[in-house]
Structure formats: C-alpha cells, structure tokens
N, C-alpha and C positions, 0 to 999 in steps of 0.2 A: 438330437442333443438339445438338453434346452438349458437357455441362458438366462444367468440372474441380471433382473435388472435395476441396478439402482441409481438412485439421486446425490449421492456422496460427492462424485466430482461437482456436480452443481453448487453444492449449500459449502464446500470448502473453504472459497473465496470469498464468500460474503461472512461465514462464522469467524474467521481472522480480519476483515476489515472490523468488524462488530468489536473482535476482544484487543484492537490496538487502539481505535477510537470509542473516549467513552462519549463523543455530538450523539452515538446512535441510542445511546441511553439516556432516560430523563430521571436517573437516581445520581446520576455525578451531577457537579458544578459545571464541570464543562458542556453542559447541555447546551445545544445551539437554538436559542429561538431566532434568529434571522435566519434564513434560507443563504443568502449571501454570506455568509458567517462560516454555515453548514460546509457549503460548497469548496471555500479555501479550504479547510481543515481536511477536507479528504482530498482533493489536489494535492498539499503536500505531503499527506502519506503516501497517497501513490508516486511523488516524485522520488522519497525516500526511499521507497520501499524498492520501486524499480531502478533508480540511478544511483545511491549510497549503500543500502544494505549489501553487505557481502552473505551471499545464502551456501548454507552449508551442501547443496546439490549441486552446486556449478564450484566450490572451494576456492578463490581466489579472485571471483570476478561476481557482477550485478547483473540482473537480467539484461539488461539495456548493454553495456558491452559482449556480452552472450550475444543478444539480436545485433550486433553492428552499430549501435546507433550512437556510442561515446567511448575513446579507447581508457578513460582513467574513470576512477572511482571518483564521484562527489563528493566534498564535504558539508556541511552543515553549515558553514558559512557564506559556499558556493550557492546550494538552495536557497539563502536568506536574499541573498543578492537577487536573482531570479525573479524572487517574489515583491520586491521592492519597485 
C-alpha cells in the first residue's frame, strides 16, 4: 500500500502566524526592523492565540486550558498586564 506524503501539517502553523502577523511581511507598516520588537509581537500572538482565543475545535475553551495549564480564558487586558 503506498502512502502519500505530505508537508501540509508542517507549513500550517507557520502560514497562519504569517496571515495574523503582518512583522513577517515588509509591505505593511507594521514591519518590524528591530529584532527585539519582532520577538514581542509574536510572543503575544502566541499568548493570545494559546491563552485567549476561543477555537472553534475545542468550542468553549483555549488550548492552554485543553492542556491543563490555566482553568479561565484571558482577557486582553490580563495579557497587557503580563507584558508590562
């Protein structure tokens, strides 16, 4: 039996950081030329993205309470603090 093999799971995760931040593009404003600058801006997508987003796979909950790791949803004001 032969199997297909593809790269899809790989380039998944990186084409959705790509189309939520535009640091990774140099046609926005938001282009990042500090390196240090870069670095925050994808930090807090990933805090977002794993601790506030409610995803429509799990329906009521963020990946981070799915894994164990916080029993309430984030808010946007909680994240700011955080970063502060």
């Amino acid at each position: 039996m032969a199997y297909k093999v593809t790269s899809t799971p790989g380039f998944r995760p990186t084409q959705h950081t790509r189309a939520r931040l535009g640091r990774f593009t140099r046609l926005t404003n938001a282009f990042s030329k500090k390196m240090e600058n870069h670095c925050h801006a994808i930090a807090l997508q990933f805090v977002y993205y794993n601790f506030a987003k409610i995803h429509k796979t799990l329906r009521v909950i963020t990946p981070a309470m799915e894994a164990g790791l916080t029993k309430d949803v984030m808010t946007i004001e909680e994240i700011v603090r955080l970063a502060e």
